[in-house]
Structures are given as structure tokens and as C-alpha cells.
C-alpha positions as CSV (number, residue, x, y, z in Angstrom):
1,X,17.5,13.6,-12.3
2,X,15.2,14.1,-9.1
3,X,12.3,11.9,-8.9
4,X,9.6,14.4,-9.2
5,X,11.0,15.4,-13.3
6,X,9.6,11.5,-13.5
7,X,6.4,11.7,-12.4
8,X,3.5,12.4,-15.4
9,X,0.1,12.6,-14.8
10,X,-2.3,11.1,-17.3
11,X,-4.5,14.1,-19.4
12,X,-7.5,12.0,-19.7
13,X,-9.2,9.4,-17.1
14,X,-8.1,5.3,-18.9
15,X,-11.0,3.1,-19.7
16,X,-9.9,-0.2,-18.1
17,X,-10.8,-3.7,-17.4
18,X,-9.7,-5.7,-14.3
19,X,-8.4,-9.3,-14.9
20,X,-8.5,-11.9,-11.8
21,X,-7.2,-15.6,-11.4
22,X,-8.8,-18.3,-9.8
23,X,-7.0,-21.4,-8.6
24,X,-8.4,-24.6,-7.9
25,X,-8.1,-23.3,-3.9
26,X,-9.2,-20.1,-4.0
27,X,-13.0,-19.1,-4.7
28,X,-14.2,-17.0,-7.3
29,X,-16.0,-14.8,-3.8
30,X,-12.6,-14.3,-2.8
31,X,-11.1,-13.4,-6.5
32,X,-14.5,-10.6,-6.7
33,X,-13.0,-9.4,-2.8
34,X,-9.6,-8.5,-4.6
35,X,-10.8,-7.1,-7.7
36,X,-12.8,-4.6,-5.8
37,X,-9.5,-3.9,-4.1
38,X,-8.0,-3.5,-7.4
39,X,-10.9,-1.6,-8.7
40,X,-10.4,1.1,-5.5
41,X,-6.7,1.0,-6.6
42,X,-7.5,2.1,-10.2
43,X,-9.8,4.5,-9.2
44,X,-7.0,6.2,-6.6
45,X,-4.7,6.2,-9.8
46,X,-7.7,7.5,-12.0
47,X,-9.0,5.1,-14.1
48,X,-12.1,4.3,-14.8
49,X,-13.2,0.6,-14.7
50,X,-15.6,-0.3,-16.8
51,X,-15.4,-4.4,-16.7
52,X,-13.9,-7.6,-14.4
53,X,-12.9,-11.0,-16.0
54,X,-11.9,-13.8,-13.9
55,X,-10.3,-17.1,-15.2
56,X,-10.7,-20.5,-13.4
57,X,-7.7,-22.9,-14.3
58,X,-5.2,-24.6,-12.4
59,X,-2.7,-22.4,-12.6
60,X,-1.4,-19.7,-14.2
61,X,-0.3,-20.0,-17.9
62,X,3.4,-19.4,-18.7
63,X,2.9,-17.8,-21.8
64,X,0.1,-15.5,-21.2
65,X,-0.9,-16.2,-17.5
66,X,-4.6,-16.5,-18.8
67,X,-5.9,-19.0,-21.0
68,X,-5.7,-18.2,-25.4
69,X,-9.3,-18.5,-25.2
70,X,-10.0,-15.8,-22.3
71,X,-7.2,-13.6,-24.4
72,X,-9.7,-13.7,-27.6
73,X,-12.5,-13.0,-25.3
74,X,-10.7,-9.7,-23.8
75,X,-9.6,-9.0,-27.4
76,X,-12.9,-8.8,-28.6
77,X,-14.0,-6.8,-25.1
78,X,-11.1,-4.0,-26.1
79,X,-12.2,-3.5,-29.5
80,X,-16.2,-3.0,-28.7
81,X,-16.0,-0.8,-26.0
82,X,-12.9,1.8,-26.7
83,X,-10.8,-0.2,-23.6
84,X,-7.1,1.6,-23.0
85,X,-5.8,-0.4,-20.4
86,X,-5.9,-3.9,-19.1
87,X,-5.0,-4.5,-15.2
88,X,-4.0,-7.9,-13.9
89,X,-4.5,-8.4,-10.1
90,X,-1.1,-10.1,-10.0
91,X,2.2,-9.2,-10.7
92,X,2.6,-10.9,-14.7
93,X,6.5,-11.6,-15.9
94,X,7.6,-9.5,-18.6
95,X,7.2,-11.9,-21.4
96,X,3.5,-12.4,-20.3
97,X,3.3,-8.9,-20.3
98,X,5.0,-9.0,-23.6
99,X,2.8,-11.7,-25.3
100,X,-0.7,-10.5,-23.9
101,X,0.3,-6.3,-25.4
102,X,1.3,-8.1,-28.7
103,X,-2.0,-9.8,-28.9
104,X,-4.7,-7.4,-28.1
105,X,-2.3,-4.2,-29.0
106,X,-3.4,-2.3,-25.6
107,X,-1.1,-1.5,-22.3
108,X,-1.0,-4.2,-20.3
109,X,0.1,-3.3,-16.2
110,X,0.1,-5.6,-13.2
111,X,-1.1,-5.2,-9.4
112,X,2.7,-4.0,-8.4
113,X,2.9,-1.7,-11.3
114,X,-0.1,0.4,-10.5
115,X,0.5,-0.5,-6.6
116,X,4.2,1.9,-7.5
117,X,1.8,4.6,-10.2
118,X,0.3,5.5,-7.1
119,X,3.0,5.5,-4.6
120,X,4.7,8.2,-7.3
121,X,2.0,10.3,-7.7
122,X,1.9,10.5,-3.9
123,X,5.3,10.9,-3.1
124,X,5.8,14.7,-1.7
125,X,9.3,14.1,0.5
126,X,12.6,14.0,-1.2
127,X,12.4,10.6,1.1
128,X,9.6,9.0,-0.4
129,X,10.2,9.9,-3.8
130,X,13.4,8.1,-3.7
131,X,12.2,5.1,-2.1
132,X,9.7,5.2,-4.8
133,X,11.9,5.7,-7.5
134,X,14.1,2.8,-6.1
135,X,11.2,0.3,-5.9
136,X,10.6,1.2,-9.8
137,X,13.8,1.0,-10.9
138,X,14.1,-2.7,-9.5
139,X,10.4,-3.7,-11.1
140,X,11.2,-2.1,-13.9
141,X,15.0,-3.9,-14.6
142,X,13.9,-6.9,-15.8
143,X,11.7,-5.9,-18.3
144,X,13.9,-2.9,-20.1
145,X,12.9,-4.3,-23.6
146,X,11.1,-3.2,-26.5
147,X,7.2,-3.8,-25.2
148,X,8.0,-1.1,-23.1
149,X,7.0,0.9,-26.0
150,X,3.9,1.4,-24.4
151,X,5.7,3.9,-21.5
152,X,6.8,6.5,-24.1
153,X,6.8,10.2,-22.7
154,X,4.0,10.9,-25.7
155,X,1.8,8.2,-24.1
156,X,1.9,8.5,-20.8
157,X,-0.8,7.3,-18.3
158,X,-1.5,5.0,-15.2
159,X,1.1,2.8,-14.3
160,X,3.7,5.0,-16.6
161,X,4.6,7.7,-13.4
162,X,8.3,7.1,-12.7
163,X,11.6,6.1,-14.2
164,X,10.0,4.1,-16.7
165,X,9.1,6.9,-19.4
166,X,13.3,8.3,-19.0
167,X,14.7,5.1,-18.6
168,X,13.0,3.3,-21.4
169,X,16.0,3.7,-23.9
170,X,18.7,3.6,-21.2
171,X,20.9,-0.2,-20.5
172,X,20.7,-2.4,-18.0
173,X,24.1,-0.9,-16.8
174,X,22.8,2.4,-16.1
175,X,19.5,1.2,-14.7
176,X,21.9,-0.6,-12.1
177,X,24.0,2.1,-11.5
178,X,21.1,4.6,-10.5
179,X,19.9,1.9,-8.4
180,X,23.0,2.1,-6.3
181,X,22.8,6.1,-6.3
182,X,19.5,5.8,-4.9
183,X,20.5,3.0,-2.1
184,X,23.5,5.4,-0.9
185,X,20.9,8.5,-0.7
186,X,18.5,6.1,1.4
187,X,21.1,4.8,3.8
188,X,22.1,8.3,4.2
189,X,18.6,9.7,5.2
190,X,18.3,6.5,7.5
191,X,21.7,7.2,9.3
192,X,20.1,10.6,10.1
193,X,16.8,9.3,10.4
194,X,18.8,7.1,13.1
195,X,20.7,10.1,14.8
196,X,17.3,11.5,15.2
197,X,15.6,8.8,16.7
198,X,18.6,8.2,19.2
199,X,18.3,11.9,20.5
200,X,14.8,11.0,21.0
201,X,15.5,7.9,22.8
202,X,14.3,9.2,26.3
203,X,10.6,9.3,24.9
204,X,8.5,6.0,24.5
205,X,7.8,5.8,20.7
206,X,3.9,4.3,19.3
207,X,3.4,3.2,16.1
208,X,0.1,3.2,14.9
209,X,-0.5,0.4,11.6
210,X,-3.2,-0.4,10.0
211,X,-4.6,-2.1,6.2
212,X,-4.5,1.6,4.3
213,X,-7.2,3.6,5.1
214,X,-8.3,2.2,8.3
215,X,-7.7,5.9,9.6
216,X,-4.6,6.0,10.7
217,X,-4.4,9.9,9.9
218,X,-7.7,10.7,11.3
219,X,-7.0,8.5,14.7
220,X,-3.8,10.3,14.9
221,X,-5.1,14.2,14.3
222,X,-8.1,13.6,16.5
223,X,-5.8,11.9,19.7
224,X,-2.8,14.7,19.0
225,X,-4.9,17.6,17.9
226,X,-3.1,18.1,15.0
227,X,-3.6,18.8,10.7
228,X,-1.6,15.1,9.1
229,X,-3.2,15.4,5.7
230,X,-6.5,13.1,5.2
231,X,-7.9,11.7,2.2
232,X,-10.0,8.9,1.4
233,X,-8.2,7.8,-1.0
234,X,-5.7,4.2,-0.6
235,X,-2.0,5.5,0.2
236,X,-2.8,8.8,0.7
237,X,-0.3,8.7,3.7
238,X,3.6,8.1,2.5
239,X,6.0,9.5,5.0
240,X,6.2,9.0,8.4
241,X,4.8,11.5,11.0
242,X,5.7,11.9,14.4
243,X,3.4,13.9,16.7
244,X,3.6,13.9,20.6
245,X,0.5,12.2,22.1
246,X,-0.1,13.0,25.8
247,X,-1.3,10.6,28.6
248,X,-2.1,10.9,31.7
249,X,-0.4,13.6,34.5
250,X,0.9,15.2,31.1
251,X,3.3,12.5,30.2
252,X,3.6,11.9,26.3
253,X,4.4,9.4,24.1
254,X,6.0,9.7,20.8
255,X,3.0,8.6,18.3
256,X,3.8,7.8,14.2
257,X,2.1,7.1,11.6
258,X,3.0,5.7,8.2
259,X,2.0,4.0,4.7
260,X,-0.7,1.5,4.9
261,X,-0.1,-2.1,4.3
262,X,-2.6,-4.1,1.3
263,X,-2.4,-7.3,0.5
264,X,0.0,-8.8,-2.2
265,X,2.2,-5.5,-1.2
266,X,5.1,-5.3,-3.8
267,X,8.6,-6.5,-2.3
268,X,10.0,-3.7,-3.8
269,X,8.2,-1.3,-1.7
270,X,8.9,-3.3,1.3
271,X,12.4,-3.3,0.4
272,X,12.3,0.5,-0.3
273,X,10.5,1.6,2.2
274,X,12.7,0.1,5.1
275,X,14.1,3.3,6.4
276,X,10.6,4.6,6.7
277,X,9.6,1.1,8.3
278,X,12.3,2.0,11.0
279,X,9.3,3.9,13.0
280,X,7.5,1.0,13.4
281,X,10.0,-1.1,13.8
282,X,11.7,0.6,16.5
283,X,8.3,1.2,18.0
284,X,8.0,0.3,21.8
285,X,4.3,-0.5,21.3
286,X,2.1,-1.2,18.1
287,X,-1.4,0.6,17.4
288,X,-3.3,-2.1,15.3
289,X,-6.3,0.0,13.2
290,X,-8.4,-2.1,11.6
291,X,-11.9,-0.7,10.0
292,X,-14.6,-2.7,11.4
293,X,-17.2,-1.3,8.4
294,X,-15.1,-3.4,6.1
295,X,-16.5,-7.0,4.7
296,X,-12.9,-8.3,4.6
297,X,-11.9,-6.8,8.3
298,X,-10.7,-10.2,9.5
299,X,-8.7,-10.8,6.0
300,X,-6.9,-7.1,6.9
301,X,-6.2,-7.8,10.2
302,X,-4.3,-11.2,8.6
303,X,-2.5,-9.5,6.2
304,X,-1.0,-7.3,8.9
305,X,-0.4,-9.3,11.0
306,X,1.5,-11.2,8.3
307,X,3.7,-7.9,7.6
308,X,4.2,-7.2,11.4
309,X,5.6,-10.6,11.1
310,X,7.8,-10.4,8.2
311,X,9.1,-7.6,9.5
312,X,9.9,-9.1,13.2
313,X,7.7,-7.4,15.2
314,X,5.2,-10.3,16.5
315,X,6.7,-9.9,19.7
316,X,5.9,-5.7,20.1
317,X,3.4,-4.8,22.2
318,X,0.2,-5.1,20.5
319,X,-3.0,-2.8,20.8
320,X,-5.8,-3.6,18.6
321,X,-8.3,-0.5,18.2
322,X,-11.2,-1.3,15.6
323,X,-12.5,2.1,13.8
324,X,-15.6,3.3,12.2
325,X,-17.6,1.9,14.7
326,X,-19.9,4.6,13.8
327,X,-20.5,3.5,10.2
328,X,-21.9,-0.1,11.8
329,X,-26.0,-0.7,11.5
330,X,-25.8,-4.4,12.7
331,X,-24.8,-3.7,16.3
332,X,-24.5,-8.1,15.9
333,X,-21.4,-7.5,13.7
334,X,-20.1,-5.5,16.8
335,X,-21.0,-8.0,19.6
336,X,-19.1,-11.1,17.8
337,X,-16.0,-9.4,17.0
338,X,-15.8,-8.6,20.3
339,X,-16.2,-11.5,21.8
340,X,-13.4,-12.6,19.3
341,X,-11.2,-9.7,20.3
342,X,-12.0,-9.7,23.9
343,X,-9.2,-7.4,24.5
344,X,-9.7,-5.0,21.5
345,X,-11.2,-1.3,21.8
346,X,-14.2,0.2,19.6
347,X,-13.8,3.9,18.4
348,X,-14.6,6.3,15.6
349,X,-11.7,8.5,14.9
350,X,-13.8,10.6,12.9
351,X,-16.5,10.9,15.6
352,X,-14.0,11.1,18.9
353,X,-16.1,7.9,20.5
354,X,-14.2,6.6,23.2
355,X,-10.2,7.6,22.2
356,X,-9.7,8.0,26.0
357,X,-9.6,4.6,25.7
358,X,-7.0,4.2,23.9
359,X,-5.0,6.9,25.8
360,X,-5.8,4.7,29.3
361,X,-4.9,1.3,27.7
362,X,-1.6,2.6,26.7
363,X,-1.2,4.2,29.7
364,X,-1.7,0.7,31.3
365,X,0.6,-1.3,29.2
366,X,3.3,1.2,29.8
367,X,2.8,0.0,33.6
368,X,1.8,-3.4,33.5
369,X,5.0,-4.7,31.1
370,X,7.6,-1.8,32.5
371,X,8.2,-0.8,28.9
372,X,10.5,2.0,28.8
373,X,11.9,1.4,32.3
């Protein structure tokens, strides 16, 4: 069954409350920071929050992941105000899961879950949608029992788009066995994906990366004068798109663009999503997009950097271009991070201020380290 027969969309917008974790080394500043993540998450997938909880403790509990007394508290916070859906900002095992959905009787999803809602309702290539579907499948393996209930066809909802409302009443065996389908059809597309790239080989290939919706789209319409669908919305951008960016005396390069990254990024996805990765990884020089109107710019600009690393690529080429200079008030904020990024460049994709920059710094790297020579 294709992908797309998977994907529901939920008739009514879910009442939800976010749940975060605080350990004894990270600060409840830091835990707000990710809920407001989360919070831009469940809005992208169409709930509506309407509270945040956080728990201080050591560490997580293996029974519920919160403490009993913080479960009675949410409890009570479901019954009073009409709450459908409780959202964890880390990924829960299934008998957490299990125990929490059994206490308060609501649907219970984690970070990775409604990280995977929104990747399927944004799917649109036969490409994406099974990388997608793949990265369910493997979340949802381990937890094919009967809390599941919760993902019936009737029911429906965020973080039910996907295998988990056909597969719910299917074995282990056949779960395993569309996972293998799925793996075959990837390495398929990336042995054409790789045909494709070798025919291409004569052109230098840019990556642009970036924490999702640092602009990536935008930076890339605006420098290639071309329509890549923009939203501001998180993942809005799933498949890979190449466009021809030109430099100077008419030379081009071959620029892509891809998913965003976001911190605590599901394995699965990464896993999934490696044929698509190929663009980047294969890239002879790295765009790094940060959005410089964000609090948590420097955290981004980690958690990419992290990826970039995971995924061998430390050594690339490495452009950093901070964006949406033109949303900054405290021209202070601009001064100090470039004196900490002393080799960076300051645009606005969405304003065209100074992306001849970033054509004449590629330009120069090309020379200066010989790539493609």
C-alpha cells in the first residue's frame, strides 16, 4: 500500500499540553527553550497548546518517565480543561507510554512521534514518503501492542499519520517484512539518485544546511531566481532541490537544498533519510544558514554542527551565512556575533541584503582551496 493511503489528517484542531524534564544538569531556562520548540512543532502539526509542565528529578522514572505525583497533577489538568493529547518532549518507551495512557485515559505521543506526524503530512515525493514511512515503521515496531488502541482509523489525529492506523492489527513479522520492502525501494532510488549525481560530476555541487527554517528555501529562490516552495512552517522543505546558482563570468555551481535539522532529530529519520542526505554529503562545499533573529542561534549552530559531524562532513568546506539580519533591532546583537564569527556573512534572504556576498565568497573558496580541480 503506497504511503500516501496512510496519511490522515485530523478533522478537528487537539487541545494539548506539553510535558518537559529537567535533570539535575540542565535548567528549567533551557527545558522552557525546548518546549517552545515543541510548542512550534505542535502547532506545524495543528494542535493547539493550551499548557507546559515541567518535572525536576534526577532522572527519568522507568515506569512513567515523570513522577506518580506530577501524573495526578496532569490527570486532574486533562479532566478540567477538555485536554485530548499529552506531548512529551522526549522520546518515552512503550511501556511508559503504556502506563501514563492507562492512567489519565488520553493519547499519549513523544517528541519523535510528532517529529514523523509532520514529516508524513509533508511528504509529497514517492521518495520522501517512503523514507517517511520507513522511519515509522521502525518507531513504531516495538510498540505494536494493545495501547496502540489509541491510533485506530476512527480516532485519528496528530501523531497517528502513517503506518500506525493500518498496521495496528498486523505482527511483528509483517511489520518486518514491509520494512525490508521499503529499504529495497530506497536503495533503488539512491542507485539512480547516484547515476544521476555521477552524470553531473563535472559541475561543483553546494549544499546549503541550516536548523529548519533558517531560510534555506528563501536563500535558495532569491540567489537562483527560482519558485522552491516556502512556508513558515518547521519541515516545510522534504526533498532535495537542485537548482543551478551562477557565479562570476557565468560559471555555475550546482546549489541544493534539503530538510532542516532540530535538535533531538529522530535516528530514524536520520537513518531514512540517508539517500536524500547524499546531497549534502557529497557536497563539495557546505552553506551553513543560521537565523540570527533567533534567541537560541548559537544552540542551532551546535546542533548542526553536531549532525554535519555525525554524518562526516566536519572536514567540507564550510560557509557560514547568518539570515534575517533584517529582523534585528539591537544592531549590539549583530556587532558581537561577528566579532565571534569573524569570517561569517550577514544577509536577509527575504530582503536580497548583500547575497553577492555569498556568490563572491564561494567564488573565492573555489580558488583559494582548488576544489573541483
Amino acid at each position: 500500500m503506497p504511503a500516501r493511503d496512510y496519511i490522515l489528517t485530523s478533522s478537528q484542531t487537539e487541545r494539548c499540553i506539553l510535558v518537559g524534564l529537567a535533570h539535575h544538569n540542565i535548567s528549567d531556562s533551557f527545558i522552557m527553550d525546548n518546549l517552545d520548540e515543541l510548542a512550534a512543532l505542535a502547532e506545524t502539526a495543528g494542535a493547539r497548546v493550551v499548557e507546559r509542565f515541567i518535572q525536576n528529578r534526577p532522572a527519568p522514572d522507568p515506569a512513567f518517565y515523570i513522577g506518580r505525583g506530577k501524573v495526578n497533577q496532569l490527570q486532574l489538568f486533562v479532566d478540567e480543561n477538555d485536554i485530548q493529547m499529552i506531548i512529551f518532549d522526549d522520546e518515552l518507551s512503550p511501556a511508559q507510554i503504556k502506563n501514563i495512557e492507562n492512567q489519565i485515559e488520553v493519547k499519549v505521543i513523544d517528541r519523535t512521534a510528532l517529529i514523523l506526524d509532520i514529516f508524513a503530512a509533508h511528504a509529497k515525493s514517492r521518495e520522501a514518503k517512503t523514507q517517511v514511512e520507513l522511519a515509522q515503521l521502525n518507531y513504531l515496531l516495538p510498540r505494536l501492542t494493545g495501547h496502540w488502541a489509541h491510533l485506530s482509523r476512527q480516532v485519528g489525529g496528530i501523531g497517528t499519520k502513517g503506518p500506525g492506523e493500518t498496521q495496528l492489527e498486523t505482527d511483528r513479522r509483517l511489520v518486518r517484512n514491509r520494512i525490508s520492502k521499503l529499504k529495497s525501494e530506497l536503495e533503488k532510488i539512491d542507485r539512480q539518485r547516484a547515476v544521476q549525481r555521477k552524470k553531473a560530476n563535472t559541475f561543483l555541487r553546494v549544499a546549503i544546511v541550516g536548523y529548519t527554517n533558517a531560510g534555506k528555501s528563501t536563500l535558495m529562490n532569491m540567489l537562483t531566481k527560482s519558485n522552491t516552495y516556502v512556508e513558515n512552517k518547521l519541515f516545510a522543505t522534504l526533498d532535495t532541490t537542485v537548482r543551478r546558482l551562477y557565479l562570476e563570468d557565468q560559471k555555475f555551481v550546482l546549489l541544493s537544498d534539503t530538510v532542516g535539522f532540530i535538535r533531538k532529530l529522530p535516528h530514524h529519520l536520520i537513518a531514512s533519510f540517508q539517500s536524500t542526505l547524499a546531497q549534502t554529503k557529497e557536497a563539495d562545499i557546505i552553506i551553513h544558514l543560521v537565523d540570527i533573529s533567533h534567541s537560541l542561534y548559537e544552540e542551532h549552530i551546535k546542533v548542526v554542527h553536531d549532525i554535519l559531524k555525525d554524518l562526516g562532513l566536519e572536514e567540507t568546506p564550510l560557509l557560514l551565512v547568518f539570515n534575517k539580519v533584517d529582523k534585528i533591532t539591537d544592531t549590539n546583537l549583530l556587532t558581537s556575533a561577528g566579532m565571534r564569527y569573524s569570517d561569517a556573512i550577514f544577509v536577509s534572504a527575504r530582503k536580497s541584503i548583500r547575497l553577492e556576498s555569498i556568490r563572491r565568497r564561494l567564488s573565492l573558496l573555489i580558488q583559494t582551496q582548488h576544489i573541483g580541480k
